[in-house]
C-alpha positions as CSV (number, residue, x, y, z in Angstrom):
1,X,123.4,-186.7,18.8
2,X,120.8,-187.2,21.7
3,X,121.8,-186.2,25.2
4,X,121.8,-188.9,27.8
5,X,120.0,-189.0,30.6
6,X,123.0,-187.7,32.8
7,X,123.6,-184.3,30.5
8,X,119.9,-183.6,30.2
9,X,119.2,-183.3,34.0
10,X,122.8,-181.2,34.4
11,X,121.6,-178.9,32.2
12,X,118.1,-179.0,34.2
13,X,119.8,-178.7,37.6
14,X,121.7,-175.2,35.8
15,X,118.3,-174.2,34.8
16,X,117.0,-174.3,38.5
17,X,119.8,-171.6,39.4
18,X,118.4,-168.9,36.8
19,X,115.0,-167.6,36.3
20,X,113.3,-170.3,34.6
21,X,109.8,-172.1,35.0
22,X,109.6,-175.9,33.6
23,X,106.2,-177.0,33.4
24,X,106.5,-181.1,33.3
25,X,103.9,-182.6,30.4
26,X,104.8,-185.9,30.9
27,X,107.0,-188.4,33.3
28,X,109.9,-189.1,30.8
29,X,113.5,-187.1,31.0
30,X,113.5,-186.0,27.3
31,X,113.5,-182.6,26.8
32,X,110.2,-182.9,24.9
33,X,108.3,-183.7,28.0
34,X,108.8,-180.4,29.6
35,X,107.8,-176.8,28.2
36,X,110.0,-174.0,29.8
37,X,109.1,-170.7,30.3
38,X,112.1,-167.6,31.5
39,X,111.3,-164.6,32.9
40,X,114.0,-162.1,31.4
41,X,115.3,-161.8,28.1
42,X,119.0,-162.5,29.2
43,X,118.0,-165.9,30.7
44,X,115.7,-167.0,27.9
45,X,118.9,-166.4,25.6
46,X,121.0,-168.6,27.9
47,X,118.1,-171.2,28.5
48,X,117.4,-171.1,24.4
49,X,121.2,-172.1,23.9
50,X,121.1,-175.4,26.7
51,X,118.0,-176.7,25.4
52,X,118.9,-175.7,21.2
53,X,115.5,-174.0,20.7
54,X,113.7,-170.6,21.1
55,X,112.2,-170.6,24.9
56,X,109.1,-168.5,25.9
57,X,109.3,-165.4,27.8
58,X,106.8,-165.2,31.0
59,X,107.7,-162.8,33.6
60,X,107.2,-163.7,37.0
61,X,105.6,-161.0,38.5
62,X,101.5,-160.9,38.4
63,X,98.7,-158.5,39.1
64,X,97.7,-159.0,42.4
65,X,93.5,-159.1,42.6
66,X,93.1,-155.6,44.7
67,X,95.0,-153.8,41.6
68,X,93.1,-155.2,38.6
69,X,91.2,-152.4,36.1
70,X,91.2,-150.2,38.9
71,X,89.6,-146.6,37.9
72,X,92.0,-144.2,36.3
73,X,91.7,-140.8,38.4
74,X,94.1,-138.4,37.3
75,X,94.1,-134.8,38.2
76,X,96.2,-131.7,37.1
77,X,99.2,-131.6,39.8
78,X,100.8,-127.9,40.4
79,X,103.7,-129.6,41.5
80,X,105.0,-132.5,39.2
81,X,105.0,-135.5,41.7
82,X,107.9,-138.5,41.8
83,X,106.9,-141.3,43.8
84,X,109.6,-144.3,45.1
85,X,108.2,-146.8,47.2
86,X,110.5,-149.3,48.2
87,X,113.3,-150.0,51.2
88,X,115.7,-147.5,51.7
89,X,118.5,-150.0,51.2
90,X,122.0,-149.7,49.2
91,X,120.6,-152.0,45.8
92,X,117.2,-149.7,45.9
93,X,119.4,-147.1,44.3
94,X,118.0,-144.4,46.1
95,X,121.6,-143.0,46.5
96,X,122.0,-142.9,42.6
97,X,118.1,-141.3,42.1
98,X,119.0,-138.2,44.4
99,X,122.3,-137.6,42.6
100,X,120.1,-138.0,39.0
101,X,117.9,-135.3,40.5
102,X,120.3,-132.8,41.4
103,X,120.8,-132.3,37.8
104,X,117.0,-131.0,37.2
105,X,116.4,-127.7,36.3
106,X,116.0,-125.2,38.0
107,X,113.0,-123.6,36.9
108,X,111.0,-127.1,37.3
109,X,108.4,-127.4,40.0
110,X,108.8,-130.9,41.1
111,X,109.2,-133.2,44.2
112,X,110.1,-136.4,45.2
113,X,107.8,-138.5,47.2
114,X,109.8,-141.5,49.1
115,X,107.7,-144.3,50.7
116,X,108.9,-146.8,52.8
117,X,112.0,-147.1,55.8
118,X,115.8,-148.4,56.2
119,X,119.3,-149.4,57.5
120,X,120.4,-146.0,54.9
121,X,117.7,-143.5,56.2
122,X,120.5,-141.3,57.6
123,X,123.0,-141.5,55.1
124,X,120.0,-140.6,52.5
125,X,118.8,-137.7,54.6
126,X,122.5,-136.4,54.7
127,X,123.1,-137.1,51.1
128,X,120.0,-135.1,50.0
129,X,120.8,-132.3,51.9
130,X,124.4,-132.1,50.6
131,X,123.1,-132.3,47.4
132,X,121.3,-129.2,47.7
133,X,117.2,-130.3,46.9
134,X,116.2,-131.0,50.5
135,X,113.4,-128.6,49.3
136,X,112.2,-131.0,46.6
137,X,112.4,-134.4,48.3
138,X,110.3,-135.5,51.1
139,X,110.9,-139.0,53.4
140,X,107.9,-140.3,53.7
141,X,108.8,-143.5,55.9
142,X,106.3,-146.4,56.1
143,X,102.6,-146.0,55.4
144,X,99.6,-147.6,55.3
145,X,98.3,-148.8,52.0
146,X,95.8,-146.9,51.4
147,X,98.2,-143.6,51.6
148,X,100.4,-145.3,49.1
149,X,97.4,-145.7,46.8
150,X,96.8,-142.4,47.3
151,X,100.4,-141.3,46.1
152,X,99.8,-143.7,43.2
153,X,97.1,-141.8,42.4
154,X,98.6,-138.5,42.7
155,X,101.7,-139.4,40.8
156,X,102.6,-138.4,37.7
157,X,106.1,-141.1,37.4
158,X,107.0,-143.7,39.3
159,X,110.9,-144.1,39.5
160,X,113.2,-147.6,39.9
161,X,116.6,-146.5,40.4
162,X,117.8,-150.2,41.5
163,X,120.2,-151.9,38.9
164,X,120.4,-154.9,41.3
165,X,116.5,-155.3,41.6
166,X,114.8,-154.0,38.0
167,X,111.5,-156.3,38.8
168,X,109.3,-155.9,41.5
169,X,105.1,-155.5,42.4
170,X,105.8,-151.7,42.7
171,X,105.8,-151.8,39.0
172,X,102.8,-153.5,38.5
173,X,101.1,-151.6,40.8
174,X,102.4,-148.2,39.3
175,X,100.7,-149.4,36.1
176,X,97.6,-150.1,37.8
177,X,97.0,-146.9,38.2
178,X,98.2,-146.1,34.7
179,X,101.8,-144.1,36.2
180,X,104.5,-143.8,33.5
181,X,107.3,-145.4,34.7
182,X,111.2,-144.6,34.6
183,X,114.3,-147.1,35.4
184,X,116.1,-148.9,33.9
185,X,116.9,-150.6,30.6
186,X,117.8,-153.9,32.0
187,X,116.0,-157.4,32.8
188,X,112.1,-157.1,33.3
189,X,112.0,-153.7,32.2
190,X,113.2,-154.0,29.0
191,X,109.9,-156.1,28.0
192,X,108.1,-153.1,29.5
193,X,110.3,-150.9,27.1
194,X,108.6,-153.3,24.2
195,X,105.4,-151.9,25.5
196,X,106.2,-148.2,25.6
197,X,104.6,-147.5,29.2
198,X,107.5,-145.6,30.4
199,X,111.2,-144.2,29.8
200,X,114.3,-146.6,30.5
201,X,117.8,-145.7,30.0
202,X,120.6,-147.0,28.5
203,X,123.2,-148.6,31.3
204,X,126.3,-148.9,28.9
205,X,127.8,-145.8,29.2
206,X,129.3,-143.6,32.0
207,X,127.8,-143.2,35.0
208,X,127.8,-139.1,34.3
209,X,125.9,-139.8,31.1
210,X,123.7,-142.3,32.8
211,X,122.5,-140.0,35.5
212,X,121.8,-137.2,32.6
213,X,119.9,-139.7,30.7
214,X,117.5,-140.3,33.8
215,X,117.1,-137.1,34.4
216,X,116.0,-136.1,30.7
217,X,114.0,-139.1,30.8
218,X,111.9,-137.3,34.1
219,X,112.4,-134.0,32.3
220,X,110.6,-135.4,29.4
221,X,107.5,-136.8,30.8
222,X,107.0,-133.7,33.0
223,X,107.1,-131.3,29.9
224,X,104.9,-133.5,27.8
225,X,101.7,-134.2,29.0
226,X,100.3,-136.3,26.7
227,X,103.2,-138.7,26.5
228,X,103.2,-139.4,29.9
229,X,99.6,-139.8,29.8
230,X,99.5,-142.2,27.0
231,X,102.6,-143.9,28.5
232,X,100.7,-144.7,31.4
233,X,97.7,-146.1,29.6
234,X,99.7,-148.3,27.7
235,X,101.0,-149.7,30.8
236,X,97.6,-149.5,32.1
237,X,96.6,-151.5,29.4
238,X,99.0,-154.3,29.2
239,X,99.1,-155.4,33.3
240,X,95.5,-155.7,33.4
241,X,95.6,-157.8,30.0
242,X,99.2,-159.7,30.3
243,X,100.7,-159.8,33.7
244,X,97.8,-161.6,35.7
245,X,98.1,-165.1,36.7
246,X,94.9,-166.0,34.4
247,X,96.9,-165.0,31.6
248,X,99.5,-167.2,32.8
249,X,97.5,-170.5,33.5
250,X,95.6,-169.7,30.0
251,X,99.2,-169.6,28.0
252,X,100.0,-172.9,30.2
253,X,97.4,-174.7,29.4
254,X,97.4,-173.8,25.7
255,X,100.9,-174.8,25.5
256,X,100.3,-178.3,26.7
């Protein structure tokens, strides 16, 4: 049965509240004259079920000009380097990160790197020292960007501890400068999981086991060289070739 008018543009106004993108072809309300694009897999499932067909995925981040095919320079790091550059706010996840790395080895020569400033600075600070690697982790605060390129440069992963905020350009730019990447297996990420640039864990179990998985998951790419390497290429590979805003207009266009 076709859906009136009225039903049609309910189900357009639900769309507006979730990640979607409708590109209008033509000036009618029938479904056929728009092409929608979702970007995440649990809203392109929902979306796929309103309009009764299989929706394209296009994420909404892009590569940002500065960061496109920029040259790979990758040295040997005596220290294995962490980088987090974000807010130091309660859904960054910083709180959860620090408690993930408390479980590392002991015999592992690592640090954290944290870019960037926030309402928790204090209550991180405390909670790293309680936790016993204030050796390990170092607050960076704000910085111009040209020291966080240089830490993107130097790092050997990049870590997304947020469960509230699994996009963002700090991905894209970790994989601009080819940096494996571990967060989570949720949202945006889990088309970067399709692409193998990076370790993401599994969020349906306990938080215990969650926390152990991340930690492995840093573990992992520290001991093996040549995964993390070839992790970061592949992300490397597929921002400069798939997440740029020529690549979205091209698909666009081609869909019309």
């Amino acid at each position: 049965m076709e859906k009136s008018k009225k039903q049609y543009f309910n189900e357009i106004n639900i769309m507006r509240g979730m990640a979607v993108l409708c590109v209008v072809i033509g000036h009618s309300f029938n479904p056929t004259d728009y092409k929608i694009y979702c970007i995440n897999n649990e809203t392109q499932k929902q979306i796929s079920r309103i309009v009764g067909k299989d929706v394209p995925l296009m994420p909404e981040l892009a590569l940002r000009d500065e960061y496109k095919n920029l040259p790979i320079r990758k040295g040997n790091n005596d220290i294995f380097k962490i980088v987090f550059v974000g807010r130091l706010i309660g859904k960054k996840g910083i709180a959860f990160l620090v408690d993930a790395l408390s479980l590392m080895p002991t015999d592992m020569n690592w640090e954290l790197l944290i870019f960037g400033d926030g309402d928790d600075h204090a209550l991180i600070e405390k909670q790293i020292a309680d936790s016993g690697i204030e050796k390990n982790v170092k607050l960076m605060g704000n910085r111009p960007l040209n020291q966080i390129a240089e830490a993107y440069q130097q790092a050997d992963v990049f870590v997304l501890p947020s469960l509230r905020e699994t996009s963002g350009n700090v991905l894209l730019e970790a994989m601009a400068y080819a940096v494996p990447i571990v967060a989570f297996d949720t949202s945006f990420c889990r088309l970067l999981k399709e692409v193998d640039c990076g370790v993401f864990v599994n969020t349906n179990q306990a938080l215990e086991g969650i926390k152990e998985d991340w930690c492995k998951a840093i573990v992992t790419l520290g001991q093996d060289k040549e995964l993390a390497k070839q992790m970061g290429l592949n992300g490397y590979k597929y921002v400069n070739s798939k997440l740029t805003w020529d690549e979205k207009y091209r698909i666009i266009v081609n869909d019309m």
